[in-house]
N, CA, C and O atoms as CSV, one atom per row, in Angstrom:
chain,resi,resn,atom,element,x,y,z
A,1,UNK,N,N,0.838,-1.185,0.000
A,1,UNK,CA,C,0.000,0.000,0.000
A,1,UNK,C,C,0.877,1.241,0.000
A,1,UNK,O,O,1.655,1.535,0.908
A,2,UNK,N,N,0.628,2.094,-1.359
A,2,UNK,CA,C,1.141,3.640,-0.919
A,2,UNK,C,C,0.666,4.399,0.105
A,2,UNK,O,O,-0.218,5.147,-0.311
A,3,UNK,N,N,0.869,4.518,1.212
A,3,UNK,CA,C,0.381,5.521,2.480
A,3,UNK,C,C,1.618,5.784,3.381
A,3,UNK,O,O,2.435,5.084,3.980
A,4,UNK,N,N,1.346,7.347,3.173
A,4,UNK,CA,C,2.050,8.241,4.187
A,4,UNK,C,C,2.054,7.966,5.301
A,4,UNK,O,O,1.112,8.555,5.830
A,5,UNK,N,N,2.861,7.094,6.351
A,5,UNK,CA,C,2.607,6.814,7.614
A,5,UNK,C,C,2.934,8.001,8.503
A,5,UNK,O,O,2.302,8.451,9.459
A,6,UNK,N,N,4.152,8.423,7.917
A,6,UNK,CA,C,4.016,9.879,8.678
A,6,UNK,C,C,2.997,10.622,8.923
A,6,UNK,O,O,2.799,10.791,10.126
A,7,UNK,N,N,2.079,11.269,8.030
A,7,UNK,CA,C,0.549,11.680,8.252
A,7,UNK,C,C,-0.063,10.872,8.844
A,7,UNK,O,O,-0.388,11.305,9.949
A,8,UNK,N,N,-0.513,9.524,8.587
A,8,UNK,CA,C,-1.191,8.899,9.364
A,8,UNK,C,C,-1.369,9.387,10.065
A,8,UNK,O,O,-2.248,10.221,10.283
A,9,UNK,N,N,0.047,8.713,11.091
A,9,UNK,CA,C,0.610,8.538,11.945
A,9,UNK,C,C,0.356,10.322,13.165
A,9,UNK,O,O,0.097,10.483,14.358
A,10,UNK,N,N,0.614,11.264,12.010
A,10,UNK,CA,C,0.122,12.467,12.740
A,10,UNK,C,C,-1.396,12.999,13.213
A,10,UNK,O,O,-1.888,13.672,14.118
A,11,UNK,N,N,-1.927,12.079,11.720
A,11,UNK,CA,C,-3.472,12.478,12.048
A,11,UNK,C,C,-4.416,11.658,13.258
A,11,UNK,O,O,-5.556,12.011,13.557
A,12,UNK,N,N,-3.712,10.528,13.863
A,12,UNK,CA,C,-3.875,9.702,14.740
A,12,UNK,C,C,-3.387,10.362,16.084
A,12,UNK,O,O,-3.863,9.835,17.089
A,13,UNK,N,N,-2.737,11.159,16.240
A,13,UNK,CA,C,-2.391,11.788,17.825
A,13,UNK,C,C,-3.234,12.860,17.789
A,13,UNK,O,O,-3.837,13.197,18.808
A,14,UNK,N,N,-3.424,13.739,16.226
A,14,UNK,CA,C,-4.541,14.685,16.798
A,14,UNK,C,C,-6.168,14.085,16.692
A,14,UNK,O,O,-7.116,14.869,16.642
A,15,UNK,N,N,-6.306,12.939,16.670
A,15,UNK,CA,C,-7.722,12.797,16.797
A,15,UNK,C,C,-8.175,12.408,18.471
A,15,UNK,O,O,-9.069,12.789,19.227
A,16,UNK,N,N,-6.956,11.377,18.574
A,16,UNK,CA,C,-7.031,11.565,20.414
A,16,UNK,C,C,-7.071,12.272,21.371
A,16,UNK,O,O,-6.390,13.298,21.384
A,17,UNK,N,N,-7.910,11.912,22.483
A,17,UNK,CA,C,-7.382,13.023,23.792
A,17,UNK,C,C,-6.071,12.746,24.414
A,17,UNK,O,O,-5.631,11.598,24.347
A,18,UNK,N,N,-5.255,13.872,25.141
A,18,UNK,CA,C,-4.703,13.459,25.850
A,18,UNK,C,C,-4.450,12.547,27.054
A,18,UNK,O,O,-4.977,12.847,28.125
A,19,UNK,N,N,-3.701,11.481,26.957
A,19,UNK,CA,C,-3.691,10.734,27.542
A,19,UNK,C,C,-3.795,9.458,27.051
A,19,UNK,O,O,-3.249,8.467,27.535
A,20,UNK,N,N,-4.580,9.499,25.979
A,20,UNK,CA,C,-5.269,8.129,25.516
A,20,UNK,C,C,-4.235,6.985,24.839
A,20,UNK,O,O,-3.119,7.373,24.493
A,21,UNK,N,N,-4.533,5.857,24.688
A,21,UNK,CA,C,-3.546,5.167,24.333
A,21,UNK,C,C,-3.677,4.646,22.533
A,21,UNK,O,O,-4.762,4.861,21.991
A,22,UNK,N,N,-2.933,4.207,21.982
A,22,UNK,CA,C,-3.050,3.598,20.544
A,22,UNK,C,C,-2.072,2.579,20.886
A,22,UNK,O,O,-0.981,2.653,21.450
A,23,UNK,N,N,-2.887,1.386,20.294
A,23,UNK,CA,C,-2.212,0.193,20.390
A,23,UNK,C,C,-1.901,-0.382,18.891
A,23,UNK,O,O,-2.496,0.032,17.896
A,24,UNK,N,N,-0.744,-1.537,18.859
A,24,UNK,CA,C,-0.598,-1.649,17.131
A,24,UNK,C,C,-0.005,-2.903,17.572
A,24,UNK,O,O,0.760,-3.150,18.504
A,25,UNK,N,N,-0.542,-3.639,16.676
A,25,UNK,CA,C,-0.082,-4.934,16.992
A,25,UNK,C,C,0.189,-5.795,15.390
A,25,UNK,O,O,-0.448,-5.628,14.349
A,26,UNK,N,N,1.056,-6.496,15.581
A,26,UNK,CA,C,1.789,-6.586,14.286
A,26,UNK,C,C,1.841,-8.291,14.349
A,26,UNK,O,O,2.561,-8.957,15.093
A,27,UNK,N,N,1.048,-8.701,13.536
A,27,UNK,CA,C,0.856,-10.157,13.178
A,27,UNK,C,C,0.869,-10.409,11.914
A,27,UNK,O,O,0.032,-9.967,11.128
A,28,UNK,N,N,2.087,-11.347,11.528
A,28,UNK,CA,C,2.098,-11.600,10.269
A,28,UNK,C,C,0.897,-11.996,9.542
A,28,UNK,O,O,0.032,-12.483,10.270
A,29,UNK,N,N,0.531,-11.897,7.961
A,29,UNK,CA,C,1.553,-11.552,7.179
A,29,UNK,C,C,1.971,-10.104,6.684
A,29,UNK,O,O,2.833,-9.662,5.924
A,30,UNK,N,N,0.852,-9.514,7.549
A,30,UNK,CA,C,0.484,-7.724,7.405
A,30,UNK,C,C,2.284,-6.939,7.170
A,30,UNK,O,O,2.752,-6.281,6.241
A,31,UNK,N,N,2.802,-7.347,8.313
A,31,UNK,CA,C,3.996,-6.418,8.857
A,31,UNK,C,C,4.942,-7.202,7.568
A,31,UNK,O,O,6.091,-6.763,7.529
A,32,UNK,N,N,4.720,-7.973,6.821
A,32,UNK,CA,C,5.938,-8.301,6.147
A,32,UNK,C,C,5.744,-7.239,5.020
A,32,UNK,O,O,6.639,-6.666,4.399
A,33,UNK,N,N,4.364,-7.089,4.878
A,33,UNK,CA,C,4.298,-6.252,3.931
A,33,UNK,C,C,4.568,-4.276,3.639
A,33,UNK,O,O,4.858,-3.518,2.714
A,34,UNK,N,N,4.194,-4.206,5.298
A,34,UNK,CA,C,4.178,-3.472,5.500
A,34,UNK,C,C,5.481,-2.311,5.915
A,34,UNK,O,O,5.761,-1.141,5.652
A,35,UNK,N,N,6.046,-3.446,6.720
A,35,UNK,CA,C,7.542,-2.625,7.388
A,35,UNK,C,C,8.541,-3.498,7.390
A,35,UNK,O,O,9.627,-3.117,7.826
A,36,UNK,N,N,8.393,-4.810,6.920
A,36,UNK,CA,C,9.890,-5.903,6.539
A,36,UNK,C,C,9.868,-6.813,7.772
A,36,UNK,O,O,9.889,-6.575,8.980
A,37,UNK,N,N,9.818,-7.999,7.011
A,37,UNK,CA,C,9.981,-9.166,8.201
A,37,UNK,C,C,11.613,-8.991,8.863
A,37,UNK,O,O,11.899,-9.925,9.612
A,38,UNK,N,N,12.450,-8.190,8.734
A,38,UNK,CA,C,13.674,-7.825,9.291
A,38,UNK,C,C,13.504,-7.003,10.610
A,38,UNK,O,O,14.369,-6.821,11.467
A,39,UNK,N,N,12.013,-6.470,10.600
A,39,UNK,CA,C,11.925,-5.373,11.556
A,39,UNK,C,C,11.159,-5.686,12.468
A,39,UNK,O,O,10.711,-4.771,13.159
A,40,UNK,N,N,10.747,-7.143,12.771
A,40,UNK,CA,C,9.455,-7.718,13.349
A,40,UNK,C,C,10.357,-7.952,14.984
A,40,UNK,O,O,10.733,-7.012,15.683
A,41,UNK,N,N,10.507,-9.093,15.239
A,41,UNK,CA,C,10.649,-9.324,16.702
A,41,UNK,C,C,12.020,-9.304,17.034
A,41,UNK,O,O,12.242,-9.072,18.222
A,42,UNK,N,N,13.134,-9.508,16.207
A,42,UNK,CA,C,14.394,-9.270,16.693
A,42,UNK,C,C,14.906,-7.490,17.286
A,42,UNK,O,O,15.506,-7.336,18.350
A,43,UNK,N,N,14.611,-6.581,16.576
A,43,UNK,CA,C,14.598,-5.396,16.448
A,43,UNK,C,C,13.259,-4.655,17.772
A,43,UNK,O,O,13.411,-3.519,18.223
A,44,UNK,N,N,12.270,-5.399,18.114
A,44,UNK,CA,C,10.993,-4.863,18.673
A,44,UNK,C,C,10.572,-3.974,17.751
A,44,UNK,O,O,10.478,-2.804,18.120
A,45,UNK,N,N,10.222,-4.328,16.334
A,45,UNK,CA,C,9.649,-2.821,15.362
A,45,UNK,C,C,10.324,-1.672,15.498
A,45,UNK,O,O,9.639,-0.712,15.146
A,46,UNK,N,N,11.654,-1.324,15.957
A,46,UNK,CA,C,12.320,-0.335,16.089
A,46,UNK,C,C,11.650,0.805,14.509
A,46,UNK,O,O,11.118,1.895,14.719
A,47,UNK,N,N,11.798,0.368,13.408
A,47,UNK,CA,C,10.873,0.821,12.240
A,47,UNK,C,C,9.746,1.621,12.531
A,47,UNK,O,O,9.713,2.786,12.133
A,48,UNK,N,N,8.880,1.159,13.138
A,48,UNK,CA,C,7.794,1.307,13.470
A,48,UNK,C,C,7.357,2.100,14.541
A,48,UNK,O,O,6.420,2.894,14.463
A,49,UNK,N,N,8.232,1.826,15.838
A,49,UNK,CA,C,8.629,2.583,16.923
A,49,UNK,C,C,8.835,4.172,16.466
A,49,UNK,O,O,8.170,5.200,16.599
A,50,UNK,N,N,9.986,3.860,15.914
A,50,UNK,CA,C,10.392,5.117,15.141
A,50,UNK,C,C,9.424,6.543,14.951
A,50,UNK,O,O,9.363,7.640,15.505
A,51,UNK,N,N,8.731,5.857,13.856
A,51,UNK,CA,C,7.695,6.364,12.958
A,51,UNK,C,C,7.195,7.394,14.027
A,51,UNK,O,O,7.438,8.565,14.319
A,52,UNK,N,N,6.147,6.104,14.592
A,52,UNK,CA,C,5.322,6.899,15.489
A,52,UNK,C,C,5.503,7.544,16.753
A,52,UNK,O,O,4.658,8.212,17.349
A,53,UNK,N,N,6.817,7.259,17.156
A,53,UNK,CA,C,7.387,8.456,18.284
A,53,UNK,C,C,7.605,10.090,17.374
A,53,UNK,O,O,7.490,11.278,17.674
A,54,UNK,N,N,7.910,9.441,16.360
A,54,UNK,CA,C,8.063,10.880,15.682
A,54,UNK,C,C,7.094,11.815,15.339
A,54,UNK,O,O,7.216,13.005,15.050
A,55,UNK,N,N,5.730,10.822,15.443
A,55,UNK,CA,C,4.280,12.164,15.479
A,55,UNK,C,C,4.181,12.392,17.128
A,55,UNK,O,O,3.157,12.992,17.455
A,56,UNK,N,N,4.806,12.128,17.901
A,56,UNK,CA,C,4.918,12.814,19.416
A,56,UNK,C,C,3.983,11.985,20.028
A,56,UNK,O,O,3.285,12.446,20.932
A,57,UNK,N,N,3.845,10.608,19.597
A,57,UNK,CA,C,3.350,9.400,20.866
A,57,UNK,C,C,4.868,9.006,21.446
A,57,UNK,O,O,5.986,9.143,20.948
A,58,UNK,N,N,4.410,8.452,22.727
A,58,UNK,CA,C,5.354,7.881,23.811
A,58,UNK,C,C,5.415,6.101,23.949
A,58,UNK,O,O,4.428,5.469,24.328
A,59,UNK,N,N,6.436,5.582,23.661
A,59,UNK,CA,C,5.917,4.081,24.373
A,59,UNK,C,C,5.936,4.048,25.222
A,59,UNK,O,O,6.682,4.761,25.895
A,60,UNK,N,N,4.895,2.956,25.835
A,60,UNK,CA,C,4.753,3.160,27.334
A,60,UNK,C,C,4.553,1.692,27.907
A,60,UNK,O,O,4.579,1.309,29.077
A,61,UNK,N,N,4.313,0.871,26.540
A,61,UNK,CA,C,4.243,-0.738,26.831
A,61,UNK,C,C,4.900,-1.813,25.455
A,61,UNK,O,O,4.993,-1.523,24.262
A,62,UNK,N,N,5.239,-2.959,26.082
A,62,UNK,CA,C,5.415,-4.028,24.953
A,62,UNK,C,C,4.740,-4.881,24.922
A,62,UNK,O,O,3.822,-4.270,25.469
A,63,UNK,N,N,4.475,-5.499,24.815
A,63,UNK,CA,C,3.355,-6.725,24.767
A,63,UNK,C,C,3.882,-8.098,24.214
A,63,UNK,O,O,3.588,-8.501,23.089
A,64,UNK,N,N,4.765,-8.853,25.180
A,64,UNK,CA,C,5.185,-10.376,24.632
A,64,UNK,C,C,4.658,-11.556,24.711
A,64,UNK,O,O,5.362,-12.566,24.726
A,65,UNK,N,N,3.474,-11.585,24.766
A,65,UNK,CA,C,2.668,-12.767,24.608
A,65,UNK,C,C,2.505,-13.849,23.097
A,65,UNK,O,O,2.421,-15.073,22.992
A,66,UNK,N,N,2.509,-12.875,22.198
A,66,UNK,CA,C,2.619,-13.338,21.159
A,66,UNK,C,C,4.114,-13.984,20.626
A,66,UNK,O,O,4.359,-14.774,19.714
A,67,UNK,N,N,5.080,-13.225,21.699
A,67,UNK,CA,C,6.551,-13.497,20.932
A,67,UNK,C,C,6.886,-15.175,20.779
A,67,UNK,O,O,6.584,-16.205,21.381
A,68,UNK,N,N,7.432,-14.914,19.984
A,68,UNK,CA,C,8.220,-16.721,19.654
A,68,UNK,C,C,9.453,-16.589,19.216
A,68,UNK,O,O,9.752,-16.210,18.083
A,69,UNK,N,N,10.597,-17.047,20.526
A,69,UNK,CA,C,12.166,-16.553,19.962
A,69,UNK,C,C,12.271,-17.910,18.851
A,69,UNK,O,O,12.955,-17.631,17.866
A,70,UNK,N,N,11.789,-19.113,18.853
A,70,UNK,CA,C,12.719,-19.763,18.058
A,70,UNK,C,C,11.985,-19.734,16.345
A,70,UNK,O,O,12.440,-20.542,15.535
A,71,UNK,N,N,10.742,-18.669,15.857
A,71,UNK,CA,C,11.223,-18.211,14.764
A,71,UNK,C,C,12.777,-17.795,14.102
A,71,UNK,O,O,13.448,-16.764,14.138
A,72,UNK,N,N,12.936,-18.883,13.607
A,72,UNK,CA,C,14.469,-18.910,12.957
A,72,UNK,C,C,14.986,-17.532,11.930
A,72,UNK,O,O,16.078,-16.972,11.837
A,73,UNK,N,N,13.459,-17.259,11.128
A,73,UNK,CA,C,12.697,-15.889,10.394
A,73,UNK,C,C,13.435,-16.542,8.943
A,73,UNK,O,O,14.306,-15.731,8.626
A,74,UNK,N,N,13.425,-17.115,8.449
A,74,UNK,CA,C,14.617,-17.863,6.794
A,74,UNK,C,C,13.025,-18.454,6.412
A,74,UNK,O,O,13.019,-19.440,5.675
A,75,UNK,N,N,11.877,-18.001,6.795
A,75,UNK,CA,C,10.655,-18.034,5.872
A,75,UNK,C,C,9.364,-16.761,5.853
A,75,UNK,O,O,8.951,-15.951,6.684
A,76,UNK,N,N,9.105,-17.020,4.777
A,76,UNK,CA,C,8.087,-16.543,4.646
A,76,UNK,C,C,6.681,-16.185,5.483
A,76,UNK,O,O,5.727,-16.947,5.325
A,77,UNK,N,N,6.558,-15.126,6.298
A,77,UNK,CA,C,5.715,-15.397,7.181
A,77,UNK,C,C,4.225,-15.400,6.615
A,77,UNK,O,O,3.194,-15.408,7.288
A,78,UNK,N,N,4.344,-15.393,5.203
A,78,UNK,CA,C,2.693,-15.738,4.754
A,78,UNK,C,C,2.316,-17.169,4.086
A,78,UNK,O,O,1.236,-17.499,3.596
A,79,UNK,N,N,3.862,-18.145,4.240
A,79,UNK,CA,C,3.357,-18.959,3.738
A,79,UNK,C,C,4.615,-20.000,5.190
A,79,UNK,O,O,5.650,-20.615,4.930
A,80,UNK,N,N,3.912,-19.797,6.669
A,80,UNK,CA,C,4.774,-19.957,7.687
A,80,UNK,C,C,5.491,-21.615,7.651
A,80,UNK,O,O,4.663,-22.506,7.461
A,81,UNK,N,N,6.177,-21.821,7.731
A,81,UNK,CA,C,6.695,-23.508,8.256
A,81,UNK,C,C,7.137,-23.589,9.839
A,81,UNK,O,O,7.857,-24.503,10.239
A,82,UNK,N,N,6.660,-22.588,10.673
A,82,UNK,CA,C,6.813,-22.895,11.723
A,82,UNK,C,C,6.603,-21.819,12.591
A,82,UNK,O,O,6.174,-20.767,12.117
A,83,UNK,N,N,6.809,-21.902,13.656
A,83,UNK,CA,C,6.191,-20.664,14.965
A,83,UNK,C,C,6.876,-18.956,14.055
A,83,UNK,O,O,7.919,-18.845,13.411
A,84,UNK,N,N,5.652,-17.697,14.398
A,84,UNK,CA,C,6.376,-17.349,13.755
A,84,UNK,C,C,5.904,-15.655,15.092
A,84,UNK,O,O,4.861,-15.518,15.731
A,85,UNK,N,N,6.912,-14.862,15.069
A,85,UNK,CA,C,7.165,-14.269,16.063
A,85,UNK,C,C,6.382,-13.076,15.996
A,85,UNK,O,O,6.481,-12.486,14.920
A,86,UNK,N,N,5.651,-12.572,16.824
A,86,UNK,CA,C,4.646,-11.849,16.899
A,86,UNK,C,C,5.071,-10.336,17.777
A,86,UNK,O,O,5.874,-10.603,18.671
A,87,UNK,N,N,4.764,-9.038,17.729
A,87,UNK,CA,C,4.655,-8.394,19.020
A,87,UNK,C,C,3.570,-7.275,19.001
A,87,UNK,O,O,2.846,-7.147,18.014
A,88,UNK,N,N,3.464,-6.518,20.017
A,88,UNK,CA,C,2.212,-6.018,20.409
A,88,UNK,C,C,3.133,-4.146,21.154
A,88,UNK,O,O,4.233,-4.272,21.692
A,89,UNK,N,N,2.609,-2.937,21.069
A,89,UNK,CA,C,3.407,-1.736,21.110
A,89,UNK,C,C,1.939,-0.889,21.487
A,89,UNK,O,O,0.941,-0.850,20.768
A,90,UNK,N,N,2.125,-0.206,22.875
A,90,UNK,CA,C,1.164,0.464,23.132
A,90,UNK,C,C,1.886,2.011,23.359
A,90,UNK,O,O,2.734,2.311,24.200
A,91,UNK,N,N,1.309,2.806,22.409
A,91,UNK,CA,C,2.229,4.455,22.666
A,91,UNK,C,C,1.054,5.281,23.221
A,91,UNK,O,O,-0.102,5.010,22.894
A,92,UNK,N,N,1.377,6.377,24.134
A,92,UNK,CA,C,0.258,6.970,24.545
A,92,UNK,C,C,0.787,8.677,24.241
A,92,UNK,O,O,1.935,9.111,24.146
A,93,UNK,N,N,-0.454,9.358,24.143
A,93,UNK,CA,C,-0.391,10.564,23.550
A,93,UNK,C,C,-0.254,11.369,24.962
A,93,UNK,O,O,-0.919,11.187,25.982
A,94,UNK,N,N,0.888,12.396,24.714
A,94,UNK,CA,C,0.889,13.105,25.745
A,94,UNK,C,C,0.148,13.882,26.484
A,94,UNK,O,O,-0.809,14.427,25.933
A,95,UNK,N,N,0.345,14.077,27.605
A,95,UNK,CA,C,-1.560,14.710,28.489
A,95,UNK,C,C,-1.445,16.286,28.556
A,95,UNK,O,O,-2.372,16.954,29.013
């Protein structure tokens, strides 16, 4: 998809109140497409992190329930052969 995540990403802190939280959770095969299976659970979405600290959200949580270290990652996460590593990023808008 062509989309400006930067805007998004900006038009999403001003629709919130302060305080409020945005959660993003990244389950293959979305994120391969989206931000690179390189940037998924080894890294914590640092990519992604990025982004959206840069429209002036805060992280404030991780979420490892989904994680799976022994994704080896040498496949395809839309066509998986085995556990494949998940994570979860809650940023909150400043009050």
């Amino acid at each position: 998809m062509q989309v400006d995540r930067a805007m998004m990403n900006r038009k999403l802190l001003a629709a919130l109140k302060p305080g409020a939280s945005l959660v993003i959770a990244i389950i293959p095969p979305r994120q391969a497409r989206r931000i690179g299976r390189a940037d998924t659970a080894p890294h914590r979405g640092s990519i992604l992190r990025r982004e959206v600290e840069a429209a002036g959200f805060k992280l404030v949580a991780e979420g490892d329930f989904w994680r799976q270290p022994s994704d080896p990652r040498d496949f395809s996460p839309n066509r998986p052969t085995g556990p494949v590593d998940e994570f979860v990023l809650r940023f909150e808008k400043a009050r």
